[in-house]
C-alpha positions as CSV (number, residue, x, y, z in Angstrom):
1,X,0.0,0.0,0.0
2,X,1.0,3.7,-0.9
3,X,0.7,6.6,1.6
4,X,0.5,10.1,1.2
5,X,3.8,10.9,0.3
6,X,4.4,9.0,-2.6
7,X,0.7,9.9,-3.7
8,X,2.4,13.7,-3.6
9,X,5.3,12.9,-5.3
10,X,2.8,10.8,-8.3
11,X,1.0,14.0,-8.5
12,X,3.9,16.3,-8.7
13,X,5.1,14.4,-11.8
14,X,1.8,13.8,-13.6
15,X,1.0,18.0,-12.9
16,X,1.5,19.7,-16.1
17,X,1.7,23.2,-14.6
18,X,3.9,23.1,-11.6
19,X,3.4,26.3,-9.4
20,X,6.6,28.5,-8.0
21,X,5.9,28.2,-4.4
22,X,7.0,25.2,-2.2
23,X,4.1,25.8,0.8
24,X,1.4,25.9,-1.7
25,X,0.4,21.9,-2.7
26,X,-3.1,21.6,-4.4
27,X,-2.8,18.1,-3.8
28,X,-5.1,18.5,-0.1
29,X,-7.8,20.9,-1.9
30,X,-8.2,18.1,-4.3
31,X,-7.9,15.0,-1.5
32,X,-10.6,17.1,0.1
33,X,-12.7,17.3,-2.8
34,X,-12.3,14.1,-3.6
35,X,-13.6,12.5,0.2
36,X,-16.5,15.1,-0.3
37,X,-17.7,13.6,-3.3
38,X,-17.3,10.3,-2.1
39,X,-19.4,10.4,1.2
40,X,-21.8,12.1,-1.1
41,X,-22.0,9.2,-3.1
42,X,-22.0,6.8,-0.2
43,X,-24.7,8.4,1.4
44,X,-26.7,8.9,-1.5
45,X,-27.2,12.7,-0.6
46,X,-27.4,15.3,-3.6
47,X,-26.4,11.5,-6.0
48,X,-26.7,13.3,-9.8
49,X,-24.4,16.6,-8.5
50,X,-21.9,14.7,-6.7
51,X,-22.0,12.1,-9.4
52,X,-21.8,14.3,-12.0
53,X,-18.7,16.9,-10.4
54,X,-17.1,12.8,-9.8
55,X,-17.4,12.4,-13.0
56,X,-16.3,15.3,-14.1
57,X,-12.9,15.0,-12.0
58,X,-11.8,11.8,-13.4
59,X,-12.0,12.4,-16.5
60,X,-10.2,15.4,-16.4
61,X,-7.7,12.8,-14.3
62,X,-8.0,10.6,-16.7
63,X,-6.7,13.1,-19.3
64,X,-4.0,14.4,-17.4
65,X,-2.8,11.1,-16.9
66,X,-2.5,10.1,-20.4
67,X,-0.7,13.5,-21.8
68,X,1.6,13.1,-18.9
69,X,2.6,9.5,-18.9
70,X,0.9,8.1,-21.9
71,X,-2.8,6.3,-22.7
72,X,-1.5,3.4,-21.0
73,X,-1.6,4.4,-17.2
74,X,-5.2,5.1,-17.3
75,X,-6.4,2.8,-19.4
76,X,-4.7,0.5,-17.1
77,X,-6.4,1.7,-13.8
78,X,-9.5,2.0,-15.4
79,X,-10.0,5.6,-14.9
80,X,-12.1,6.2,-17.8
81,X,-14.5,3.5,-17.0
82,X,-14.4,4.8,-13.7
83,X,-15.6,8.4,-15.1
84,X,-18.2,6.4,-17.1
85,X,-19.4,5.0,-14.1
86,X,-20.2,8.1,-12.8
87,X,-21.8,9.9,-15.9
88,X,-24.5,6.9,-15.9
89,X,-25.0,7.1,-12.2
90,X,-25.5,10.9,-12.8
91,X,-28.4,10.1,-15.4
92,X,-30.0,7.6,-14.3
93,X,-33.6,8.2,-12.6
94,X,-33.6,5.5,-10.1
95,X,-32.0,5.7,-6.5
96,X,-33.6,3.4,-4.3
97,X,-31.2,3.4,-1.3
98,X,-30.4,7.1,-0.8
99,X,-31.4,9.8,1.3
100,X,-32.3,11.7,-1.9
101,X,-35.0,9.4,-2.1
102,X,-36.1,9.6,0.9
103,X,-36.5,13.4,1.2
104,X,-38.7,13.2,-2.2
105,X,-40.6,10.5,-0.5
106,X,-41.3,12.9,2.9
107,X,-42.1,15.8,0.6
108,X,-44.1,14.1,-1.6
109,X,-46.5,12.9,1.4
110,X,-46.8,16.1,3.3
């Protein structure tokens, strides 16, 4: 298993753009992000948005991986079926286990 520090280093050589200053690492605004989306997901809470900004994210990941170390890389950790996932889970009508549904359920009844 990784940890955080080689994750940094990974992202510091995949990132196109690198910035001048050492104390600024957009690596935690995106880590942050990313554990949003997720509980999002996992709870089912505001599912199309957070599916749909998940989405969004790993396939601009997915692009950033293949200009930086080829087509290979994320073809090989499935990142764009991974971004797929997401853009059908974003359109699909049908969330039976979510608190979405159960907020148009209560509203629907009052």
């Amino acid at each position: 298993m990784g940890n955080f520090r080689q994750i940094r280093g990974l992202y510091r050589t995949a990132q196109l753009v690198l910035t001048e200053r050492d104390d600024y690492d957009p690596s935690h605004c995106r880590d942050l992000r990313e554990t949003i989306l997720g509980f999002l997901l996992l709870l089912g809470w505001q599912t199309r948005t957070a599916a749909l900004l998940s989405g969004v994210l790993l396939l601009l990941f997915a692009v950033t991986m293949a200009g930086a170390l080829g087509i290979k890389a994320p073809l090989d950790f499935s990142v764009f079926s991974a971004s797929g996932g997401a853009f059908l889970l974003a359109s699909s009508t049908e969330d039976p286990f979510s608190i979405d549904r159960l907020l148009r359920d209560s509203s629907a009844q009052a």
